[in-house]
N, C-alpha and C positions, 0 to 999 in steps of 0.2 A: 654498440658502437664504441671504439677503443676512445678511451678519455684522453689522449696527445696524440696527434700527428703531425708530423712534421713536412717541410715540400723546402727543397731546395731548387730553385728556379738554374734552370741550364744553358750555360750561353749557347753551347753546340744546338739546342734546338733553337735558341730565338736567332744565332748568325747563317745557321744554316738557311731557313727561310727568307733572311734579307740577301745572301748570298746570290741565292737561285735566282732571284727576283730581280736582279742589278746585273746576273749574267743574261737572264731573258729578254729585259729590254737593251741591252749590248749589240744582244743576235739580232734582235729586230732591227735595228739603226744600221747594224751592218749589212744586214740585208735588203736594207733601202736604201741605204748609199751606193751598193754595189749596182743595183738596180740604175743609178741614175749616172755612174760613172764608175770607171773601171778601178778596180780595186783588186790586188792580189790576194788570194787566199789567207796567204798567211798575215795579210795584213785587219782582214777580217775577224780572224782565230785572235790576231791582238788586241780590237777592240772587243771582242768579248771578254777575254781574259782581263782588258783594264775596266771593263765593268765590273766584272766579280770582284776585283781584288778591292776596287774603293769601295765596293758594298761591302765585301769583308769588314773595311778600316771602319769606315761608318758605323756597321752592326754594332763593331764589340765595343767601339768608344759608347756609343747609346746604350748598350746593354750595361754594362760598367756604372755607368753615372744613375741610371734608374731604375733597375731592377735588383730587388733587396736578395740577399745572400742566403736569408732562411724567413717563414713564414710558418708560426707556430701556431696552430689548434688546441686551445686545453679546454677542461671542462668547464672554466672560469672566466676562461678569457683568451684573449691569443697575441702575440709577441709575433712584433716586425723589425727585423736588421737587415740595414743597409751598409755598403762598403764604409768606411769610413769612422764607424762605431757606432750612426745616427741608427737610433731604434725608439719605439711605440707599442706602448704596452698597454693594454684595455682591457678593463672586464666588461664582461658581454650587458651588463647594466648599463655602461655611462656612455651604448650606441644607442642615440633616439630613431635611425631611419636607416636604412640598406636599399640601395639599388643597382641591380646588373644591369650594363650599360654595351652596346655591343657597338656603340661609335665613340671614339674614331677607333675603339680596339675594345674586345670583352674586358670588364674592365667591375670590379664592386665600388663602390664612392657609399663609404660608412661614415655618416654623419653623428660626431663624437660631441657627447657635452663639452664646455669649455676649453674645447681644439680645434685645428681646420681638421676638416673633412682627410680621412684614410682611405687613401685608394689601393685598391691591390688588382695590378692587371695582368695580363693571361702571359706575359712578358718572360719566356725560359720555361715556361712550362708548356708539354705536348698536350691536343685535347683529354686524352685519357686521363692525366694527372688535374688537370685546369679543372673536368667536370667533377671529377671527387671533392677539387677544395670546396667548389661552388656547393655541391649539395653539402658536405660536412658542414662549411659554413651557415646557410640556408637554414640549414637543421638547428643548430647552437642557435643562432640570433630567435628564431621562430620560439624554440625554446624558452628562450629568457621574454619573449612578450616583444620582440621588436619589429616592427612591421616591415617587410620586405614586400619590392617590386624587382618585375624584369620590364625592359623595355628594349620590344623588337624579337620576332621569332628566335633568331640563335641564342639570343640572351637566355628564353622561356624553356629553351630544348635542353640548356645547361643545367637549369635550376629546377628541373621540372620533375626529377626521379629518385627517389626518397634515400637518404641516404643509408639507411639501413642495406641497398643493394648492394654495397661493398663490403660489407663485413668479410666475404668469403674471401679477400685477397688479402693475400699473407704482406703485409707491409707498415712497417714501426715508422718510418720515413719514404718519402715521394721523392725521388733526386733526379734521375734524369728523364729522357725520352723513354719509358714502356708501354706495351704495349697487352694486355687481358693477356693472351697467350703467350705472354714471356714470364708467368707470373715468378713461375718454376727457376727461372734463373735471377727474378730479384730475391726469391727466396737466400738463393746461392749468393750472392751478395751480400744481403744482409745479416747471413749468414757467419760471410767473413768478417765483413765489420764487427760484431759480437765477437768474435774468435782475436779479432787484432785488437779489443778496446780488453778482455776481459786481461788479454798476457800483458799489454801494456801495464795494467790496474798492476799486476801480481809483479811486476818486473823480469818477465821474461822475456829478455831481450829477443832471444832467439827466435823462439817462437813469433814474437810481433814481426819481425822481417820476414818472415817465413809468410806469415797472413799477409802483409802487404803486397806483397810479390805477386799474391792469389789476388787482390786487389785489384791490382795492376794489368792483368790478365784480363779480368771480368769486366772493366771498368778503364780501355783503354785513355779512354777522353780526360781523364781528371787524372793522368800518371802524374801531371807536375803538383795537384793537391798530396795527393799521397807520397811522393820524392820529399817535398817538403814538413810531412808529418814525421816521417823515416827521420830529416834532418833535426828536428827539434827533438825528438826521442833521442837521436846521438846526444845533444847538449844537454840533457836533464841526465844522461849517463857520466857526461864530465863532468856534471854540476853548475855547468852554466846559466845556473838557477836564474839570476836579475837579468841577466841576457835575454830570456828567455820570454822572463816575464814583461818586459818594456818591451820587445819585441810584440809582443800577441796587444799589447795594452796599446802602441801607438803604430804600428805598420801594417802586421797582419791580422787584422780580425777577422778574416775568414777563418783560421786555422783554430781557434779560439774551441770554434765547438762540432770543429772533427770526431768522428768517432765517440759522440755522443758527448762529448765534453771530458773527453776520458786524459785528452794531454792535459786539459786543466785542472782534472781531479788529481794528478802525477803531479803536477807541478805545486799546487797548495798542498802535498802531503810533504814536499819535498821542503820546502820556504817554512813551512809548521816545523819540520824537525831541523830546521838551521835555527830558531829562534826569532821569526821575522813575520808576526802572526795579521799582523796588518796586512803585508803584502799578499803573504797564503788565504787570507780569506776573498781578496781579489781574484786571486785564483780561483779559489773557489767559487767565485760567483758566477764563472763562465759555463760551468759544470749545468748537466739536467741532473745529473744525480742525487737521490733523495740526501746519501752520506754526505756528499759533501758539500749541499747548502745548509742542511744540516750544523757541519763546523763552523762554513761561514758566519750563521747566524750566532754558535756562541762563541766563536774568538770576538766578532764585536761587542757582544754584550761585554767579551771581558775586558774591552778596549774603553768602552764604553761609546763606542762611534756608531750613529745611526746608519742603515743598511744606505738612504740617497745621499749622505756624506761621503761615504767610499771613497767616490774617484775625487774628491779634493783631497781628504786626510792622504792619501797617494802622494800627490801633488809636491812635496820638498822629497821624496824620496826620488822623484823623477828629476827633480833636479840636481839633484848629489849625482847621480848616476850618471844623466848626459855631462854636467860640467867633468863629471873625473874621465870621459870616455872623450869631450873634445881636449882636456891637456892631453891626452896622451895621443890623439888623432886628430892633430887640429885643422889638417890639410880636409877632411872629412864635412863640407858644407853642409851635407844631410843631419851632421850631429848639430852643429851650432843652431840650426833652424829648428829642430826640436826643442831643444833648448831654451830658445826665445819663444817658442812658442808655449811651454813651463812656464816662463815666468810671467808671461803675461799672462795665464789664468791666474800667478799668483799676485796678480795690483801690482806687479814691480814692472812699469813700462821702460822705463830709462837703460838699466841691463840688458832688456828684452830687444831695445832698438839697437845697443851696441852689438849684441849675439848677430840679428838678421841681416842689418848692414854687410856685418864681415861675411855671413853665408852669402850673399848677394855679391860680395866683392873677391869670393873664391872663385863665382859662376853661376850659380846656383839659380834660376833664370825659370820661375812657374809662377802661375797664379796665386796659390796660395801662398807665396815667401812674398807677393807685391802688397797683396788685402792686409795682410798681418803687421806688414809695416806699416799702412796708411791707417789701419786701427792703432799704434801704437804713437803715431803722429797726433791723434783727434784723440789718445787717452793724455796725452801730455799738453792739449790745448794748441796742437798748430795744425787748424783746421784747413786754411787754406791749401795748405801742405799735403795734409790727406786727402783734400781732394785729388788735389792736381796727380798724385800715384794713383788714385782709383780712376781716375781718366787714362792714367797709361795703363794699367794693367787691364781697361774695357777695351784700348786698342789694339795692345798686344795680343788680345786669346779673345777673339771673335767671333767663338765658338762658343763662349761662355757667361753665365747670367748673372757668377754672385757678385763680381765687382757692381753689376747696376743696381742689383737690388740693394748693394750697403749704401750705393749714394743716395738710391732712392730713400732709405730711412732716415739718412740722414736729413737730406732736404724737406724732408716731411718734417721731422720732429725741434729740427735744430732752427731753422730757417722758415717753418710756414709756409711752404713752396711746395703747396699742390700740385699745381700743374706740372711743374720741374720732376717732380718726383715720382708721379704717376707716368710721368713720358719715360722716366728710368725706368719703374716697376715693369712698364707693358714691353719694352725692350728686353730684359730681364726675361721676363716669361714665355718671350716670343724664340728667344736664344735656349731656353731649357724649361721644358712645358714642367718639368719633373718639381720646378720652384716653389712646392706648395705654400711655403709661407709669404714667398712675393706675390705668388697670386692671391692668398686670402688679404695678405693689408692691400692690394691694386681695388678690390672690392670693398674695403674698407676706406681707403681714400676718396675713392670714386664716389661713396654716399656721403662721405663730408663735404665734400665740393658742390655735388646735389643741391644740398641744405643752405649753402652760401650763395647759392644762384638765387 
């Protein structure tokens, strides 16, 4: 059994199934209205079509918000990233319990020593790839002494067939929908990938566009992942090295570890040889490459910065960089909000409220520039203040949990206000099941409250 595998969850397979599924009950209503009153054809073809398309919007926001970007297999342990940077890293020791769970979706819930509970659900992956992680998984955990269950037929039919029966499928990574007899063409795939990560390595430019293109071909659905790995290869050619690198470190972490982590093995060789070996070993850390955790490991030694300091020692370089990119772009709200959001990882709330305010006063109008400020309100002691934003940005985006969940922390921890705060939390959860850490303290307030009864 190969010691990594890797599975990149696909939205084309999980919007495509909500797709189908919002245009079939469309058809049905339209053909029960028709039924009870007259309705033109083409007004029928409408209501299908406005089914599909809000299942589309639906799918991908859901898919987007809860389905992690890569899901890694090692022989040690295995590594989970989600949009946003958030990731979860275990060795297969510190799982006490594993269960596959086939309601309300196939679904593992690995119960981790001194964590909430890790779910990894069948969410972008087709059964073909979902059954491999299941037995690889299965296999690994069973291995290290951890007791697994299934519960419910489809769960047992998942986990039930040893993984040793894939060895025969040629595959380093799982990424999209394939299917047993396509093997032959993720070969060809992966194929290319190899071909476009090894010219990138070497710097040949040419050749990498060349492999992309074959990419591109083979791999319509993901043309804009690979347009934009093409674009950041342009920028590591002009040397838009700090570009490059703030870019992957706060915008796009998907691109991060394309092609095997190969733009970021390019990018820490390039930041090494400016003289900026802090930064290149951040680089380097996005990398699977043996060489270049390898570096990462001794530019800090020679930094002397431990490997989970990393992204703080960062931290004033992120801010040298936004502050000199909003003087020269100040019109730029996207900059200032980064910005403020720098400084308040770095305890400087006051700057940090001046930066958001003004991104907030160019336009700038999301959930995350509302929380940020009513965090930076409750770090300078004007709590009532912070509340009253995290009440507008729970009515603004109604669609969304983490403003509940910050108040519910708050009224938990600041105020005593079980009830108050659990009423957030179950809101919170009920708005985005994906809230695991509101749902584990909703369970944890819930048995403090218990115990006061």
């Amino acid at each position: 059994m190969a010691s990594t595998i890797r599975f990149r969850p696909s939205g084309l397979t999980s919007v495509a199934r909500s797709v189908g599924i919002a245009a079939l009950v469309g058809g049905i209503a339209a053909w029960m209205l028709g039924n009870r009153v007259h309705v033109e054809l083409w007004a029928q073809a409408g209501i299908v079509a406005g089914a599909g398309a809000a299942g589309l919007g639906l799918a991908t926001l859901r898919f987007r918000r809860r389905a992690p970007v890569m899901i890694e297999l090692r022989a040690d342990g295995l590594l989970v990233e989600w949009r946003g940077g958030r990731r979860r890293e275990h060795r297969w020791a510190e799982v006490e319990r594993a269960v596959l769970e086939e309601e309300p979706a196939l679904a593992w819930r690995l119960t981790v020593a001194d964590a909430p509970p890790l779910v990894l659900a069948d969410d972008g992956l087709d059964p073909r790839a979902w059954g491999l992680l299941s037995r690889r998984l299965k296999a690994q955990l069973e291995g290290a002494g951890v007791p697994c269950e299934a519960i419910g037929e489809v769960a047992r039919a998942f986990a039930a067939a040893d993984a040793g029966d894939d060895d025969d499928v040629p595959r380093a990574r799982i990424g999209e929908s394939h299917d047993v007899d396509e093997a032959d063409e993720v070969l060809e795939q992966l194929t290319a990938e190899e071909q476009a990560r090894g010219a990138l390595l070497a710097g040949e430019t040419g050749q990498f566009y060349a492999h992309m293109l074959k990419l591109d071909a083979l791999e319509p659905e993901r043309s804009g992942a690979h347009m934009k790995v093409s674009l950041y290869a342009q920028a590591l050619e002009r040397g838009e090295l700090r570009w490059l690198l703030f870019e992957l470190w706060d915008v796009d972490h998907d691109a991060r570890y394309e092609l095997g982590g190969a733009l970021a093995s390019a990018l820490g060789r390039g930041l090494e040889q400016r003289g900026v070996p802090l930064l290149a070993a951040l680089a380097y850390s996005w990398s699977i490459d043996a060489e270049a955790r390898a570096r990462e490991e001794a530019l800090l030694e020679a930094l002397g910065v431990a490997g989970e300091a990393l992204e703080r020692a960062v931290l004033p370089h992120a801010r040298s960089y936004y502050a000199e990119r909003s003087a020269r772009e100040p019109e730029r709200a996207d900059l200032l909000y980064r910005l403020a959001r720098v400084e308040a990882l770095l305890g400087e709330p006051e700057p940090a409220l001046a930066h958001a305010r003004e991104a907030e006063a160019q336009g700038l109008d999301d959930l995350e520039l509302g929380v940020l400020i009513a965090g930076l309100l409750h770090a300078l002691g004007r709590r009532d203040e912070a509340l009253a934003r995290l009440d507008a940005a729970i009515d603004a985006f109604p669609s969304r949990g983490e403003a509940l969940a910050l108040k519910g922390a708050w009224l938990a921890d600041e105020r005593d206000d079980l009830t108050g705060a659990i009423d957030c939390l179950q809101r919170a959860v009920a708005r985005d099941p994906a809230l695991v850490d509101a749902r584990e303290r909703l369970r944890g307030l819930i048995r403090r409250l218990s115990t006061r009864a």
